[in-house]
py3Dmol code that shows the C-alpha trace and the ligand (Angstrom):
import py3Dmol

protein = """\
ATOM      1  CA  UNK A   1       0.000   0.000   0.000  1.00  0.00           C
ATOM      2  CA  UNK A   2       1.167   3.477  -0.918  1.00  0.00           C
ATOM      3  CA  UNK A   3      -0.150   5.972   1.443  1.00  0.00           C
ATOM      4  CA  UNK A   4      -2.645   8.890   1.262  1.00  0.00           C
ATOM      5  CA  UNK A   5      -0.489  11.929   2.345  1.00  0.00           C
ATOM      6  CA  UNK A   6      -2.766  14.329   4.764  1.00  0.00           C
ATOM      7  CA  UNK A   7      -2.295  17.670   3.412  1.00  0.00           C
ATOM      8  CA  UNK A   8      -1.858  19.606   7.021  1.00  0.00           C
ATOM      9  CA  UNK A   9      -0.829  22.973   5.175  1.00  0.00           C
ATOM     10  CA  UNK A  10      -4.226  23.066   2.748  1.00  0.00           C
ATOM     11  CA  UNK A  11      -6.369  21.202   5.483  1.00  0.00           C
ATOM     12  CA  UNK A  12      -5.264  24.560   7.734  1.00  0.00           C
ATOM     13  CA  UNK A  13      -5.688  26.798   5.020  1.00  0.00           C
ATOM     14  CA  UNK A  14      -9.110  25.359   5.012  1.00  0.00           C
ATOM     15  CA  UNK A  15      -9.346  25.995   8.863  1.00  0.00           C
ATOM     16  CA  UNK A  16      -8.414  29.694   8.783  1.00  0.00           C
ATOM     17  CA  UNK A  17     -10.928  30.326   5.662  1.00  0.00           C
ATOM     18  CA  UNK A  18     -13.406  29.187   8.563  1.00  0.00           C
ATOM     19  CA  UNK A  19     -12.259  31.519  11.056  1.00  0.00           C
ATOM     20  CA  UNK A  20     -11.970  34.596   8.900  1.00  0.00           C
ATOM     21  CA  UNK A  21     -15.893  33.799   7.728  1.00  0.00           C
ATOM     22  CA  UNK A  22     -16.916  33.635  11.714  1.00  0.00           C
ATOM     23  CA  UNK A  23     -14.996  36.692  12.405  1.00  0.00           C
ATOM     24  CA  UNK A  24     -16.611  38.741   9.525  1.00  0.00           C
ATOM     25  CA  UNK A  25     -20.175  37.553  10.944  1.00  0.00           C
ATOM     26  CA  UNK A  26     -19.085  38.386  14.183  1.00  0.00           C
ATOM     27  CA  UNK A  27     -18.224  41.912  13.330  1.00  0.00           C
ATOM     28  CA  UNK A  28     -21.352  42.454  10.799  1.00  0.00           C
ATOM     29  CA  UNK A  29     -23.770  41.265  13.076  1.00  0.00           C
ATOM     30  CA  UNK A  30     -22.837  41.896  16.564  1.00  0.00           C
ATOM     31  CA  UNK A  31     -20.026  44.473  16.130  1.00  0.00           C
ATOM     32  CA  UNK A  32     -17.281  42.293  17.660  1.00  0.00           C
ATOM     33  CA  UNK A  33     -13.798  42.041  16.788  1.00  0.00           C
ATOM     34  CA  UNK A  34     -11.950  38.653  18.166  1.00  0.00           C
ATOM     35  CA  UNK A  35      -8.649  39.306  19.836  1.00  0.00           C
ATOM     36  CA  UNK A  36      -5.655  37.452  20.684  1.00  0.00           C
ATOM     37  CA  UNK A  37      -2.839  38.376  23.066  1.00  0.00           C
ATOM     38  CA  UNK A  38       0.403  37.063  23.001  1.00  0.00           C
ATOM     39  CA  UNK A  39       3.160  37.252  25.152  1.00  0.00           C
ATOM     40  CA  UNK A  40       6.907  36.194  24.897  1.00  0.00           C
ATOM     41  CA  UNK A  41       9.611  36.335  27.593  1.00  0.00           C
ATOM     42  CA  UNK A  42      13.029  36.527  26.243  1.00  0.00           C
ATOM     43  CA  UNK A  43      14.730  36.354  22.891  1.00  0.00           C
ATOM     44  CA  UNK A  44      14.521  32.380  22.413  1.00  0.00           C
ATOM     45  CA  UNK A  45      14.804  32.419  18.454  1.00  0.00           C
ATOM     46  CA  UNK A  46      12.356  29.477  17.727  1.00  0.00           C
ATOM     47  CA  UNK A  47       9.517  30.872  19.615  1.00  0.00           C
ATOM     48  CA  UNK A  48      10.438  34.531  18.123  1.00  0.00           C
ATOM     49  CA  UNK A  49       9.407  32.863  14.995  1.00  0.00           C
ATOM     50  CA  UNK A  50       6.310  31.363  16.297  1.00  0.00           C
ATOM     51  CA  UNK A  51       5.118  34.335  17.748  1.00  0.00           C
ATOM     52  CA  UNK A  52       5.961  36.341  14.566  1.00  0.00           C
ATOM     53  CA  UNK A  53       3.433  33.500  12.551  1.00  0.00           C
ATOM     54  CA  UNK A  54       1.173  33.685  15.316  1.00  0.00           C
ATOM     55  CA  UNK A  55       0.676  37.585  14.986  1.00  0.00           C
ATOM     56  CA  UNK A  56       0.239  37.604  11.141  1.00  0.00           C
ATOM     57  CA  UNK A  57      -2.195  34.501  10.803  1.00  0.00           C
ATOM     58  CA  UNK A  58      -4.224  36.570  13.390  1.00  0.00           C
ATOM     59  CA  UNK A  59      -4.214  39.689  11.833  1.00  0.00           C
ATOM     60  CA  UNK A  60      -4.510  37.492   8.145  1.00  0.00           C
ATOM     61  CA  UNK A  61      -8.174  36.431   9.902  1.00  0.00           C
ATOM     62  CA  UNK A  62      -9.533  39.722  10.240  1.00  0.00           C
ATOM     63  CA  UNK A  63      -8.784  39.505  14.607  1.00  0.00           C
ATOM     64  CA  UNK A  64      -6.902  42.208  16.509  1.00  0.00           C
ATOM     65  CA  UNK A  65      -3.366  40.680  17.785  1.00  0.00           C
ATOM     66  CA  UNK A  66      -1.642  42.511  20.833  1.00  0.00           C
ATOM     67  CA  UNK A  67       1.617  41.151  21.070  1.00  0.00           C
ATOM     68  CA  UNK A  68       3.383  41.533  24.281  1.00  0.00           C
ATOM     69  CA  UNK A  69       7.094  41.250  24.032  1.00  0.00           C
ATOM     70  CA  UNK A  70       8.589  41.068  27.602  1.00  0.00           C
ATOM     71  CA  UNK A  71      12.507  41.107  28.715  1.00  0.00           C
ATOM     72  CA  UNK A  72      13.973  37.999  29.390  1.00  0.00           C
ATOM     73  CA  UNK A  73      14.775  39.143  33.322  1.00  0.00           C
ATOM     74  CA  UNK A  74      11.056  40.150  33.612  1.00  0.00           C
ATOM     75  CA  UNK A  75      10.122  39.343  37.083  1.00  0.00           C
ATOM     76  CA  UNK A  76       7.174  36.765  37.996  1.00  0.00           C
ATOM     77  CA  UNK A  77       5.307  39.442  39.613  1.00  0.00           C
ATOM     78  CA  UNK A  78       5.479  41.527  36.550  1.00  0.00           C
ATOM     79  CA  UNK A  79       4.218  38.748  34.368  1.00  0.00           C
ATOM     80  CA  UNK A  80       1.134  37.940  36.726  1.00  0.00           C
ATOM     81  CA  UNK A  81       0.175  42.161  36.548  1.00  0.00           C
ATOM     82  CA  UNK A  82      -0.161  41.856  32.833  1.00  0.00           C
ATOM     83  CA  UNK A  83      -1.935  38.384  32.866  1.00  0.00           C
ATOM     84  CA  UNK A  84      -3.969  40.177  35.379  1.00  0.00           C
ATOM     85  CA  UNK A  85      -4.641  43.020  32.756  1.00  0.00           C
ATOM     86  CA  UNK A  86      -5.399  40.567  29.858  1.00  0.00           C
ATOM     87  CA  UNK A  87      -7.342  38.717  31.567  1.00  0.00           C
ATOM     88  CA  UNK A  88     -10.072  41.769  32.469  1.00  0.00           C
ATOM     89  CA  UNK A  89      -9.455  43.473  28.732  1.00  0.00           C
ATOM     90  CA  UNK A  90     -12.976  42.637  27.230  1.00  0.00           C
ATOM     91  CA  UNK A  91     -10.788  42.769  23.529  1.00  0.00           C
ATOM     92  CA  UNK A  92      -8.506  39.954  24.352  1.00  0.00           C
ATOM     93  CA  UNK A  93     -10.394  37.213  23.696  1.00  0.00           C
ATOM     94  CA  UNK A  94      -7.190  35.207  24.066  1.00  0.00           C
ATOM     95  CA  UNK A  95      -4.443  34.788  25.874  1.00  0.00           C
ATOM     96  CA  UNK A  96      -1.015  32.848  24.542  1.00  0.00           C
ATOM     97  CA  UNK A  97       2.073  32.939  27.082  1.00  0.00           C
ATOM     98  CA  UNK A  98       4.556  30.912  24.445  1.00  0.00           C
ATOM     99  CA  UNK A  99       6.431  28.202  26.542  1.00  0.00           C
ATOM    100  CA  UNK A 100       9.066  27.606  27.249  1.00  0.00           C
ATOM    101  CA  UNK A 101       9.382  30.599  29.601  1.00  0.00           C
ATOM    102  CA  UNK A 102      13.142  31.482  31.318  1.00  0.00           C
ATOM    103  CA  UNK A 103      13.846  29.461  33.853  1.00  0.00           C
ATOM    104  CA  UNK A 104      12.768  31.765  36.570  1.00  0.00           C
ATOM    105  CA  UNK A 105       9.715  31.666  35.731  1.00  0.00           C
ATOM    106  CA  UNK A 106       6.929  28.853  37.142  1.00  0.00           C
ATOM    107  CA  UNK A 107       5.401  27.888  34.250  1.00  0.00           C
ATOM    108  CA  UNK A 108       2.546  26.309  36.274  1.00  0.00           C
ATOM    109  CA  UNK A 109       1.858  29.463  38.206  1.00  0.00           C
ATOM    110  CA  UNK A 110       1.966  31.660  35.289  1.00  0.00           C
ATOM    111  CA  UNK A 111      -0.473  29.287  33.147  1.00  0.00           C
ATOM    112  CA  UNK A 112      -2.698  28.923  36.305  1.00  0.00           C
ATOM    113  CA  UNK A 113      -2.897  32.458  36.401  1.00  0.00           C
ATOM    114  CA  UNK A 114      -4.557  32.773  33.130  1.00  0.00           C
ATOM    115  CA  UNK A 115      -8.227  32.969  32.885  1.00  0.00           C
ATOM    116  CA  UNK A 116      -9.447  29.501  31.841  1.00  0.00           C
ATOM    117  CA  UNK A 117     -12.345  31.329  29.382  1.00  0.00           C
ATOM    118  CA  UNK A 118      -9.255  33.041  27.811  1.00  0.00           C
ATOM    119  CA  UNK A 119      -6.710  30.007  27.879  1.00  0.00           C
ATOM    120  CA  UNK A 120      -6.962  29.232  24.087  1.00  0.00           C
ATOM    121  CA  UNK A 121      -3.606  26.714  24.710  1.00  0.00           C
ATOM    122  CA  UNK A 122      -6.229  24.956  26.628  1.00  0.00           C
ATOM    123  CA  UNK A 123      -3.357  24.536  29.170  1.00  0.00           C
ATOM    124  CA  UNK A 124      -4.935  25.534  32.737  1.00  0.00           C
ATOM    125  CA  UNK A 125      -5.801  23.176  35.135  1.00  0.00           C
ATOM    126  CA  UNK A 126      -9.000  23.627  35.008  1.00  0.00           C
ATOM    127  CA  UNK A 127      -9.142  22.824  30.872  1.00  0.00           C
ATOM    128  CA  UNK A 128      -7.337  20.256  31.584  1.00  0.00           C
ATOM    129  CA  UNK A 129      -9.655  18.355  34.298  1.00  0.00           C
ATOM    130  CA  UNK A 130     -12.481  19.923  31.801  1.00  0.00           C
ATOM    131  CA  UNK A 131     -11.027  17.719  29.176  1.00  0.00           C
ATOM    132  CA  UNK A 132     -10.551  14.958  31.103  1.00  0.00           C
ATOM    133  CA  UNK A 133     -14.021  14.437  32.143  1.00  0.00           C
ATOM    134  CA  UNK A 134     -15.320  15.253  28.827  1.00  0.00           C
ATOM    135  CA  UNK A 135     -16.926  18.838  29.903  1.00  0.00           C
ATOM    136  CA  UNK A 136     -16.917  21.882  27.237  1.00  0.00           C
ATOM    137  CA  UNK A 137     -13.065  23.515  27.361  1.00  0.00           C
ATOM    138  CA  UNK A 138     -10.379  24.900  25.634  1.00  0.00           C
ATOM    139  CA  UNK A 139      -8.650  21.979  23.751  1.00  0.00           C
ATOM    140  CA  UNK A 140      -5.070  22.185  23.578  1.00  0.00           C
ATOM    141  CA  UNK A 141      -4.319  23.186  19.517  1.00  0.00           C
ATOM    142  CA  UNK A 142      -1.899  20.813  18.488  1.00  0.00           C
ATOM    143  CA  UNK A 143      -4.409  17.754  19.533  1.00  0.00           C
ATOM    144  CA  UNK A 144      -7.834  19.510  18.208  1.00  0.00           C
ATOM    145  CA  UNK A 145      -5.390  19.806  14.767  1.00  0.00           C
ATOM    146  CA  UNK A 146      -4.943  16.041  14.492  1.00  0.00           C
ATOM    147  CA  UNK A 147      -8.346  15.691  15.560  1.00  0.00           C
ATOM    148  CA  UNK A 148      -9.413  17.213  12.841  1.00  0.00           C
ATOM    149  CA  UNK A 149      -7.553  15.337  10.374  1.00  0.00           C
ATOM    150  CA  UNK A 150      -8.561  12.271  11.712  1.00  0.00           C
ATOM    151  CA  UNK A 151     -11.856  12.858  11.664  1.00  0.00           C
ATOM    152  CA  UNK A 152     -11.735  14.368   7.984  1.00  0.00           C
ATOM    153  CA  UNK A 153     -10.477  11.389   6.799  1.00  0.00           C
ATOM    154  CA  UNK A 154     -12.315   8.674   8.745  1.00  0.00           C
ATOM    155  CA  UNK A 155     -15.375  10.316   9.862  1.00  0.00           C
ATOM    156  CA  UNK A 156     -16.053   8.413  13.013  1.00  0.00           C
ATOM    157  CA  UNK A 157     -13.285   6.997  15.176  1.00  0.00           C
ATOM    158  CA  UNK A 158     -15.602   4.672  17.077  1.00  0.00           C
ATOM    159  CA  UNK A 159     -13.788   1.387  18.239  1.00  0.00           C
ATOM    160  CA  UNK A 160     -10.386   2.131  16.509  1.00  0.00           C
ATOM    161  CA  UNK A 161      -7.459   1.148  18.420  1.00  0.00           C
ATOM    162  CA  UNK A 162      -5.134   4.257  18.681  1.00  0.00           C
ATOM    163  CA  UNK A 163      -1.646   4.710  20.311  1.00  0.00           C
ATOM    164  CA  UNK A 164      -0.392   7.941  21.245  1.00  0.00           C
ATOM    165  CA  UNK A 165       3.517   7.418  21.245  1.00  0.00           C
ATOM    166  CA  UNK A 166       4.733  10.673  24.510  1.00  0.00           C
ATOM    167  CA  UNK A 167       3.090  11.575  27.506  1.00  0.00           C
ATOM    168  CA  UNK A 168       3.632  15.381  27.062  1.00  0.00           C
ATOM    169  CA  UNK A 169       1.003  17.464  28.732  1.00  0.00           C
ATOM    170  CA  UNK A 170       0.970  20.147  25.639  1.00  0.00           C
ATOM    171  CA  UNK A 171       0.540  16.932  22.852  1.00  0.00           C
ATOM    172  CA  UNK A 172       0.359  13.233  24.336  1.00  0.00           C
ATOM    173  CA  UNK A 173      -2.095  13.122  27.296  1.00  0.00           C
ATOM    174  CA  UNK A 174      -4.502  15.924  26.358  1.00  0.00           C
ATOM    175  CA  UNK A 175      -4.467  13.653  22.537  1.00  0.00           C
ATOM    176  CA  UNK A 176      -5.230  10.598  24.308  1.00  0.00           C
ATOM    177  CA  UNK A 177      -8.139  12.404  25.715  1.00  0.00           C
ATOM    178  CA  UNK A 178      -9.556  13.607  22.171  1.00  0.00           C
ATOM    179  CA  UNK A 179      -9.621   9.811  21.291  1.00  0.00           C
ATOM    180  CA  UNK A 180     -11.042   8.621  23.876  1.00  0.00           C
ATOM    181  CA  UNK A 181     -13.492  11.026  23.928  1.00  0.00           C
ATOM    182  CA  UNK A 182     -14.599  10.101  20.210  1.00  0.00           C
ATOM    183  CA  UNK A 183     -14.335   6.302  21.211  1.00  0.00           C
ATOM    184  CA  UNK A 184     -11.386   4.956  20.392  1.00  0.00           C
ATOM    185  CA  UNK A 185      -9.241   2.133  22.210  1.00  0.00           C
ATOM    186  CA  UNK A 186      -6.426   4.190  23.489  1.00  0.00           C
ATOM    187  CA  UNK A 187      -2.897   3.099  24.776  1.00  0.00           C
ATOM    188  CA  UNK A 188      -0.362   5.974  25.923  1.00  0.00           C
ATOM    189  CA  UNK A 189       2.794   4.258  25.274  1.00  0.00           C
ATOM    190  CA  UNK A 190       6.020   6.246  26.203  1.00  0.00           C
ATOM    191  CA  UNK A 191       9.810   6.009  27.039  1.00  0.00           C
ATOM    192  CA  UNK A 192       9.230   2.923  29.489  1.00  0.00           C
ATOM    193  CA  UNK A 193       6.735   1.190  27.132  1.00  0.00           C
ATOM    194  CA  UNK A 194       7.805  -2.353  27.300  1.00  0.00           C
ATOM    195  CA  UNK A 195       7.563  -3.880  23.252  1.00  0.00           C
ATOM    196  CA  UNK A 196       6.822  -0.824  21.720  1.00  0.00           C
ATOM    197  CA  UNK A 197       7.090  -1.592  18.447  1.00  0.00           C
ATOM    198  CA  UNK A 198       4.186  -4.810  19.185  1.00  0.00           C
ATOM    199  CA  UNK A 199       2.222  -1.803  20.993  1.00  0.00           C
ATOM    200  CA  UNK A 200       1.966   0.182  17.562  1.00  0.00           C
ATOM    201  CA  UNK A 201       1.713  -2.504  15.297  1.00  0.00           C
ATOM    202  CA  UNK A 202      -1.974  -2.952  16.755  1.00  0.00           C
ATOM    203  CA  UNK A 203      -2.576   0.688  16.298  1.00  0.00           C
ATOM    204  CA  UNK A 204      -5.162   1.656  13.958  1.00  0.00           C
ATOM    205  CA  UNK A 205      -4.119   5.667  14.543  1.00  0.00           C
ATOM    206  CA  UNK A 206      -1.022   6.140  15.475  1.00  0.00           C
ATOM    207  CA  UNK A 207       0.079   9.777  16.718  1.00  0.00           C
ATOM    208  CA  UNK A 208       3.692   9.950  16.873  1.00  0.00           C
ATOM    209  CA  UNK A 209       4.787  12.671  19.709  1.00  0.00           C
ATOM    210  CA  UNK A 210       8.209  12.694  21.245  1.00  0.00           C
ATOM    211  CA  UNK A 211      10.630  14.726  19.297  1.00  0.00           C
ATOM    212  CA  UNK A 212      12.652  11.945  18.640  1.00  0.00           C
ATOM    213  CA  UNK A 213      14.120  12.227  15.328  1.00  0.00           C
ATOM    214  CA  UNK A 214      12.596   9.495  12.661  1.00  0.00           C
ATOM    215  CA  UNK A 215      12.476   6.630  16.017  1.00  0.00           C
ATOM    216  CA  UNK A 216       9.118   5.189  14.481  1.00  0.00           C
ATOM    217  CA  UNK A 217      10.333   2.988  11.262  1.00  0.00           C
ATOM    218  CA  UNK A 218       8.285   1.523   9.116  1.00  0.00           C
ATOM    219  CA  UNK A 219       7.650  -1.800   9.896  1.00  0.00           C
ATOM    220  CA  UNK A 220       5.959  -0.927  13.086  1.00  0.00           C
ATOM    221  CA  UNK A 221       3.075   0.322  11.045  1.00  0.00           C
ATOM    222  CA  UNK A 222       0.067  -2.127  10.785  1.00  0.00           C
ATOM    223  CA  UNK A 223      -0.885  -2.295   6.967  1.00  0.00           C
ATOM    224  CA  UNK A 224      -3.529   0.832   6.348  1.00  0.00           C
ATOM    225  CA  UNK A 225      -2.947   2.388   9.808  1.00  0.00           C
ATOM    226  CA  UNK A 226      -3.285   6.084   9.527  1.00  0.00           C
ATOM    227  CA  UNK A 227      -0.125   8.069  10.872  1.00  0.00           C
ATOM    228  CA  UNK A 228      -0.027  11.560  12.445  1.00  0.00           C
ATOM    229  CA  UNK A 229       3.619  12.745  12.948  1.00  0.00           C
ATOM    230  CA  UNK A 230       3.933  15.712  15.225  1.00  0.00           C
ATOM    231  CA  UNK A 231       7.390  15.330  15.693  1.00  0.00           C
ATOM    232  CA  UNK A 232       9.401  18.648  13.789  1.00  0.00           C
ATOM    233  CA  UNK A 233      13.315  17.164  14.470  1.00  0.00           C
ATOM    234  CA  UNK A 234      16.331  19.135  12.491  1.00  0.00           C
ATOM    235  CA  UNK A 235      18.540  17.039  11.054  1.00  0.00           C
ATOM    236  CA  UNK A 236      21.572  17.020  10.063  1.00  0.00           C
ATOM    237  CA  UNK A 237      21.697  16.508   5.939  1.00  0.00           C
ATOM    238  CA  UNK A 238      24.823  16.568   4.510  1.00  0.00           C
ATOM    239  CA  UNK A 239      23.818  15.482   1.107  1.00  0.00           C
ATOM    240  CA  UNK A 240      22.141  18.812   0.855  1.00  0.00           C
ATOM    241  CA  UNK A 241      26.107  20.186   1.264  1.00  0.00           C
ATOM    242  CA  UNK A 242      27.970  20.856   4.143  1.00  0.00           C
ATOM    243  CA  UNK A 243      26.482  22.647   7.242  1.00  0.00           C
ATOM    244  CA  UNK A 244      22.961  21.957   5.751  1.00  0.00           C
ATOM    245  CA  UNK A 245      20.261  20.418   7.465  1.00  0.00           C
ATOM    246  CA  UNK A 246      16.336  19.513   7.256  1.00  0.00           C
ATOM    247  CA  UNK A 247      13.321  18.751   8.920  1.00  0.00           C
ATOM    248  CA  UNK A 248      12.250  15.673   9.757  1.00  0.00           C
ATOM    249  CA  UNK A 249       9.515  14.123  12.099  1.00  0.00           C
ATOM    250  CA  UNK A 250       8.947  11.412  14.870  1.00  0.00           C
ATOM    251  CA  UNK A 251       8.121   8.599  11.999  1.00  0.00           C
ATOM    252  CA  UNK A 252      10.292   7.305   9.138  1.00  0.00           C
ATOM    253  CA  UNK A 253       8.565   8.335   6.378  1.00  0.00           C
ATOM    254  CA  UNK A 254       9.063   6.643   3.421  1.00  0.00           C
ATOM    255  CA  UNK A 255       8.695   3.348   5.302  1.00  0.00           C
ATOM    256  CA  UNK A 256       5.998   4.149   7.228  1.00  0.00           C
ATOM    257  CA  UNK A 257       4.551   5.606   4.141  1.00  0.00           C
ATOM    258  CA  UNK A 258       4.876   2.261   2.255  1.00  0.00           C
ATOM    259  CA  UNK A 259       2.301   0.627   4.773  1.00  0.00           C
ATOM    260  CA  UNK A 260      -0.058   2.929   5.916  1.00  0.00           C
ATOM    261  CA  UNK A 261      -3.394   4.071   4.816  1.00  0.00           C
ATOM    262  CA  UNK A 262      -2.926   7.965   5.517  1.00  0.00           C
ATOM    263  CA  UNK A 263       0.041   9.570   6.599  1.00  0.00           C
ATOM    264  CA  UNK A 264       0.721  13.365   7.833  1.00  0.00           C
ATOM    265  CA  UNK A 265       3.968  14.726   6.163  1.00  0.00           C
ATOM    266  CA  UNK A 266       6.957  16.431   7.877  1.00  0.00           C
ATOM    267  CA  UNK A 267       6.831  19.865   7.342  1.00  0.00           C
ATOM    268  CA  UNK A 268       3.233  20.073   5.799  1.00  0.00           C
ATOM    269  CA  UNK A 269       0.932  18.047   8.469  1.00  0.00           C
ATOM    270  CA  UNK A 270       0.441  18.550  11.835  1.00  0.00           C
ATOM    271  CA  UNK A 271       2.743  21.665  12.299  1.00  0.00           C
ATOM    272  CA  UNK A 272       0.484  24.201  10.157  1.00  0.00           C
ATOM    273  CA  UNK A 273      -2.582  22.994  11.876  1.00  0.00           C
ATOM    274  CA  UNK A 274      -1.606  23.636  15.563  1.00  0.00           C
ATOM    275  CA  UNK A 275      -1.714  27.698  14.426  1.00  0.00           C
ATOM    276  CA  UNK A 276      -4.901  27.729  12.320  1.00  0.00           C
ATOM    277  CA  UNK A 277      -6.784  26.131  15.463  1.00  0.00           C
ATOM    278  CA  UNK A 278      -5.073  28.801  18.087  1.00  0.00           C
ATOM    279  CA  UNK A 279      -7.335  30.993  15.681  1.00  0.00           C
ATOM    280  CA  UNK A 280      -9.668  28.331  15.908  1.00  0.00           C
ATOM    281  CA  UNK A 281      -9.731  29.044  19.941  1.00  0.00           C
ATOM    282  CA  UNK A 282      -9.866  32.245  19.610  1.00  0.00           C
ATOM    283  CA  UNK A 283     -13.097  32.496  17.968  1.00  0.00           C
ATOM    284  CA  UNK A 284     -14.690  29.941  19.986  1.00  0.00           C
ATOM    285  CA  UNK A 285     -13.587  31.859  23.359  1.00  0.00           C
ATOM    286  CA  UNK A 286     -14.902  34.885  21.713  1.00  0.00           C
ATOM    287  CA  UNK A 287     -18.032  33.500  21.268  1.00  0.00           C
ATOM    288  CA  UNK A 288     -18.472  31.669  24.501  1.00  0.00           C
ATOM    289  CA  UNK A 289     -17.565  35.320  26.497  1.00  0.00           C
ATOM    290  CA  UNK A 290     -20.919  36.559  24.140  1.00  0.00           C
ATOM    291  CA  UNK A 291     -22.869  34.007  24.984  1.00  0.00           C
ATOM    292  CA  UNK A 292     -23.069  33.388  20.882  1.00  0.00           C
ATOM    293  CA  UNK A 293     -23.342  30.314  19.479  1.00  0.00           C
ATOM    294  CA  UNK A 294     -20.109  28.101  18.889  1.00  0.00           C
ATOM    295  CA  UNK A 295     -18.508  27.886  15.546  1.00  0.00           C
ATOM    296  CA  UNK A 296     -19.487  24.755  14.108  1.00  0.00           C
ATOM    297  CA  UNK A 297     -16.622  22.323  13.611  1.00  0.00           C
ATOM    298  CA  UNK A 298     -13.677  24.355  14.823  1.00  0.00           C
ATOM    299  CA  UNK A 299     -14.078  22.614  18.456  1.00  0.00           C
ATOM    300  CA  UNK A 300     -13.812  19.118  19.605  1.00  0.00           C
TER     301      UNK A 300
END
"""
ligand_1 = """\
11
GUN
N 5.679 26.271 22.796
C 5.683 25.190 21.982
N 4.419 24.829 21.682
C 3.615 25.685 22.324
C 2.201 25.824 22.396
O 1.423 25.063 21.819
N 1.762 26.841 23.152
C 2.592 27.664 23.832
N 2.061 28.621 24.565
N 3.905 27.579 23.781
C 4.402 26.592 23.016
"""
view = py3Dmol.view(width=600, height=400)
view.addModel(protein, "pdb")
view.setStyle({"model": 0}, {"cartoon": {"style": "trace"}})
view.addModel(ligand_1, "xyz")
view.setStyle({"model": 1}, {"stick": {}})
view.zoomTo()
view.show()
């Protein structure tokens, strides 16, 4: 079997088209423009560029993006007065602090401190146990994402036997939640799974999520599985010529590829998803705060 590649990038071009038609309702008819906030601590040059993305998709949309851009030595108590602010802004809809934050920072704290209405990671505790018992919350993005594709190409999920490969709280555990929550049989398998590759050769949906460059080959793949790498590894690739490298993700690719049913590609798949449904959020938290109705298939 050859497999059907999952085009991420058009399927999130097809997400945003979404968004920009709820926010031009939402302006027309009840004179509401959707923001996002986003703040950054420090200079850390991979979330720089996120943020940067993050800031034109939303603008792209037709939302208002406040970007906060803090100094890396900004103190806790600093951080916590502008959460504070954000969070009782009636135009920030949203509120993104990118991870990882310096050091000094408690992550846990500073994500607690955010407004669950407004927490459109879907990272607060109290999404989280929200989630968890299957309640109406903010769903983390990169998991509603492959949600989404899964669903787009299956329609329902019911009885499927999926494996979720990481435990993260941002990807593995919230995924394993989606799944369950549409009725699949899920397994979490991580670092101390014990036969992994037996583990994800029974796996109807596999979700790949450990930043492990490539560690998934192909012959763990059942025949027809359907494959959702959300690893993005950089690699070295000296064919390319010296010094050069590329991106790679959790899963082999062309092996995998040569079983499966469906496969997401790395770049192309998951990665361009995980913005269009912070947008996604957005709207939906917008909505909620206006006691409007919820975009229709932008939430889990
Ligand atoms: N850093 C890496 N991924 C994420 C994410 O999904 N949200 C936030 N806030 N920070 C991140």
């Amino acid at each position: 079997m050859t497999a059907q590649i999952i085009d991420g990038k058009a399927f999130a071009a097809t997400v945003r088209e979404k968004v920009a038609g709820h926010v031009a309702r939402l302006k027309e008819e009840n004179g509401i423009t959707p923001g996002l906030a986003v703040v950054l601590v420090g200079e850390d040059p991979a979330s720089q560029v996120y943020v940067r993305s993050k800031g034109k998709q939303t603008v792209e949309v037709g939302m208002n993006s406040y970007e906060h851009k803090l100094d890396v030595e900004t103190s806790e108590a600093d951080l916590l007065a502008l959460i504070d602010q954000l969070n009782n802004d009636p135009q920030v809809h949203g509120i993104l602090v990118q991870l990882p934050l310096p050091s000094h920072l408690n992550e846990d704290l500073v994500i607690n401190s955010i407004d669950p209405a407004k927490d459109v990671d879907g990272f607060h505790i109290s999404n989280v146990g929200l989630l968890g018992t299957g309640q109406k919350s903010m769903v983390p993005c990169t998991p509603l994402g492959c949600l989404m594709m899964l669903r787009d190409h299956h329609g329902s999920l019911s009885g499927m036997d999926a494996v979720v490969i990481g435990r993260s709280n941002i990807v593995g555990k919230p995924m394993a939640q989606l799944l369950l929550g549409d009725s699949c049989t899920v397994t979490i398998a991580h670092s101390r799974t014990k036969d992994l590759p037996d583990v994800v050769r029974r796996a109807d949906i596999v979700v790949a999520a450990v930043g492990r460059p490539e560690m998934v080959p192909g012959d763990w793949i059942k025949e027809g599985a359907t494959v959702i790498d959300v690893g993005i590894n950089r690699i070295d690739a000296p064919e390319k010529g010296e010094g050069k490298t590329r991106l790679v993700g959790d899963v082999h690719f062309e092996s995998a590829a040569a079983r499966a049913g469906a496969i997401t590609p790395v770049p192309g798949g998951v990665g361009p998803m995980t913005i269009a449904c912070l947008l996604a959020n957005t709207v939906t938290a917008c909505c909620r705060a206006n006691g409007l109705a919820e975009p229709d298939g932008l939430t889990a």
